[in-house]
N, C-alpha and C positions, 0 to 999 in steps of 0.2 A: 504494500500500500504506500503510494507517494505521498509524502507531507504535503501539509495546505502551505500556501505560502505563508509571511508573516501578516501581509495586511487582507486575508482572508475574512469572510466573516467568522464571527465566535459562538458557536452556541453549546450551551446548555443544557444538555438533555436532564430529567430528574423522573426515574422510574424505579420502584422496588423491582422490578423484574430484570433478575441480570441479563436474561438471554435478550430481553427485547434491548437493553441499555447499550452491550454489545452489535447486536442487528446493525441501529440504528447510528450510532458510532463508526462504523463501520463503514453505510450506506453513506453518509453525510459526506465522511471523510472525502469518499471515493466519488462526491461528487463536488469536491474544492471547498467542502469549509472543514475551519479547526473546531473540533470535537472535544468540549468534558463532561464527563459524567456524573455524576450522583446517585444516590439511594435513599435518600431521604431529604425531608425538606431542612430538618437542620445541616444535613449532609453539604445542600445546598445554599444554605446561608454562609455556610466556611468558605461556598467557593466562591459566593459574590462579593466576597469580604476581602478578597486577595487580587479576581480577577474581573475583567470588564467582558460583557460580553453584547453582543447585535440582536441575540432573541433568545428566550428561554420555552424550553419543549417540556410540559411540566402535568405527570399524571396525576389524577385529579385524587383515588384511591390509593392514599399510602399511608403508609405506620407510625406510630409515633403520635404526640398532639397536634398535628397541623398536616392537613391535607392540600391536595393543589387548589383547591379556591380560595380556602382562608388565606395560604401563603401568598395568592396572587392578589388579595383582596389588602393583607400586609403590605407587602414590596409595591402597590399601587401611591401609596402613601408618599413615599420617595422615589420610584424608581420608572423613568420611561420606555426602558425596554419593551418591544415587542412582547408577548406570552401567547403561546400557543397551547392549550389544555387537550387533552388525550384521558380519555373514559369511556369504560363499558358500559358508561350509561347513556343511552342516546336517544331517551326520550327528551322532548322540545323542552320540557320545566328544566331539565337538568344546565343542559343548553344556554337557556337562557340566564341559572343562578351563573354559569361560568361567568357569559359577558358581564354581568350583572355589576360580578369582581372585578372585573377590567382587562380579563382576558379578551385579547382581540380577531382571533379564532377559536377552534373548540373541535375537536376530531373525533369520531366513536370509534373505540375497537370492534372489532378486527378492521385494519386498513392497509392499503399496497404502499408500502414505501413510498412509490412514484409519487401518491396523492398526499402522504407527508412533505417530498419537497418539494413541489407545488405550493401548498400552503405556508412553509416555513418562507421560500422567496416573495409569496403575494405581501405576507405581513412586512418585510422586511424591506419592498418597494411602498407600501402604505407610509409605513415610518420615515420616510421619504420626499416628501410630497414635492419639493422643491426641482426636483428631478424631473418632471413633467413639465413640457411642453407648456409654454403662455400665450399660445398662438391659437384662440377659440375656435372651435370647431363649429360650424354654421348649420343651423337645418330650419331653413325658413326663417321664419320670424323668432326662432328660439334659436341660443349658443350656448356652446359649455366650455367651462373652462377651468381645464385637468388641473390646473397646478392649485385652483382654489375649490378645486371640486363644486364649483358654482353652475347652475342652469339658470340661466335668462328668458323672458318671453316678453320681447318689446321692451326690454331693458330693466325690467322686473324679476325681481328674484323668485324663482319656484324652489318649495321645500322637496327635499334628495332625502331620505334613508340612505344610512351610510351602507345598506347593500347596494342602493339602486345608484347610489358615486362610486361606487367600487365597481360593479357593472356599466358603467356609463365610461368610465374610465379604461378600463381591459379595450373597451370598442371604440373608443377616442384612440389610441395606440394602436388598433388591429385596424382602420376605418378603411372596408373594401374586404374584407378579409369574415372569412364567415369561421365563426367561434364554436364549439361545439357545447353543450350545455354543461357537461364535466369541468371542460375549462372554465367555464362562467362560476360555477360553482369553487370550484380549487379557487381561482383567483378571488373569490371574493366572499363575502359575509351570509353570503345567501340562502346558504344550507346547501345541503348533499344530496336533496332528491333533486330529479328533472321539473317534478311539478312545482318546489319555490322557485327556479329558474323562471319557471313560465310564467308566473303571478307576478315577478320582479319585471320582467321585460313586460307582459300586458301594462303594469303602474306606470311603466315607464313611455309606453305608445302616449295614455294617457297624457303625458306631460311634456311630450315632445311631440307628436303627430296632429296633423290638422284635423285628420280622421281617425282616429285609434283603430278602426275597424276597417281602414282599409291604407293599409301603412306604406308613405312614400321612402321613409329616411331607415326605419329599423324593421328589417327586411326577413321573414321567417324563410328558411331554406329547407324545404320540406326530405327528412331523412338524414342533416345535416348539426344544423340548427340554428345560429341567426347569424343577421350580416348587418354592419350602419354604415348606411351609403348619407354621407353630409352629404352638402351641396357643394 
C-alpha cells in the first residue's frame, strides 16, 4: 500500500469493529487519503487532541459513555470538521437525531465502500464552499449560484433545503451531463432511496421551472436519470 502524500486529506475513522476499522483504512488509504483509527470515542478524543484532521467517519453504536451522536453533538460545540455517522440503524428518526447533532451525513450499515467514498468526498467538497464556481448559472428568469448556494427568481431569493443546494449544486458542476440518482444521493443530503431523489428534484422543478410538469431546464432521462440543461 502506497502512503498518502503529506498534504492528503486526514480522516478519522472511529468504529468498535476492528475488521471494519481495518477495511476501511485500508480502502481510504488506497484511494489517497491518510488514514487513523480509533475504537472508541474516548479513543478518539486522544486523537483529536494531538492530530488535525479534514473529516471524521464516526459509528454511531459504541462502548463506553458516549456514543457517535453524543460525541458529534460534543465536538459540535468546538469543532468544524466534517462528521460522517455510520449505523445499523436506518430508520428516518435515527437519521434525523444524527443531523440533528450536527452530523453532516449519516450512512446505514451494511454499505459498499464505493458509496462511503462518495460520501466522505461530497462532505468534504461541502466544507468547501468557496471552491465553486461564482459564475450563476441561468434558467430563465431564475439563477443559482454555487458558491453561495443561492437561487434567485427575478432577483429574489427562493428558500433551498440544504438537500435541494446540495442537488442543485452536483448539476450546476455536471450542467449537460445526466447524473444518475445514486450519485444525487452519494453527493448529497438527500437520502439513499431513489424515491427522496425524486421528491428532491420534483421540489426543485417546482422552484426552478416555468412549468414543473412539463420541465424545460431539469430534464428527466428516462432509465438514466436526470440532466440540467441552463440556458
Amino acid at each position: 500500500m502506497t502512503p498518502a502524500p503529506a498534504d492528503a486529506f486526514h480522516v478519522l475513522v472511529v468504529d468498535d469493529d476492528r475488521r471494519l476499522r481495518d477495511l476501511l483504512r485500508r480502502y481510504l488509504s488506497d484511494n489517497g487519503y491518510r488514514v487513523t483509527t480509533a475504537e472508541s470515542a474516548a479513543d478518539a478524543r486522544r486523537k483529536l487532541d494531538g492530530l488535525a484532521f479534514d473529516v471524521l467517519v464516526l459509528d454511531v453504536m459504541m462502548p463506553g459513555d458516549e456514543d457517535g451522536v453524543a460525541l458529534t453533538r460534543s465536538l459540535r460545540l468546538s469543532l468544524g470538521v466534517p462528521i460522517l455517522l455510520l449505523t445499523a440503524r436506518g430508520e428516518p428518526e435515527d437519521r434525523i437525531l444524527g443531523l440533528e447533532a450536527g452530523a453532516d451525513d449519516y450512512l446505514a450499515k451494511p454499505f459498499e465502500p464505493r458509496e462511503l467514498l462518495l460520501r466522505v468526498e461530497s462532505v468534504l467538497r461541502r466544507a468547501r464552499p468557496a471552491a465553486e464556481t461564482s459564475e450563476p448559472v441561468r434558467m430563465g428568469a431564475v439563477e443559482f449560484r454555487a458558491d453561495r448556494g443561492e437561487l434567485l427568481r427575478d432577483g429574489q431569493p427562493v428558500r433551498l433545503t440544504s438537500a435541494e443546494t446540495d442537488i442543485l449544486r452536483l448539476f450546476a458542476r455536471n450542467a449537460g451531463v445526466v447524473l444518475s440518482r445514486t450519485a444525487l444521493a452519494a453527493g448529497s443530503t438527500a437520502g439513499t432511496g431513489e424515491r427522496a431523489v425524486d421528491v428532491h428534484v420534483t421540489r426543485l422543478r417546482r422552484k426552478i421551472e416555468p412549468d414543473p410538469r412539463n420541465p424545460r431546464y431539469l430534464k428527466t432521462v428516462w432509465g438514466e436519470g436526470y440532466a440540467l440543461w441552463p440556458d
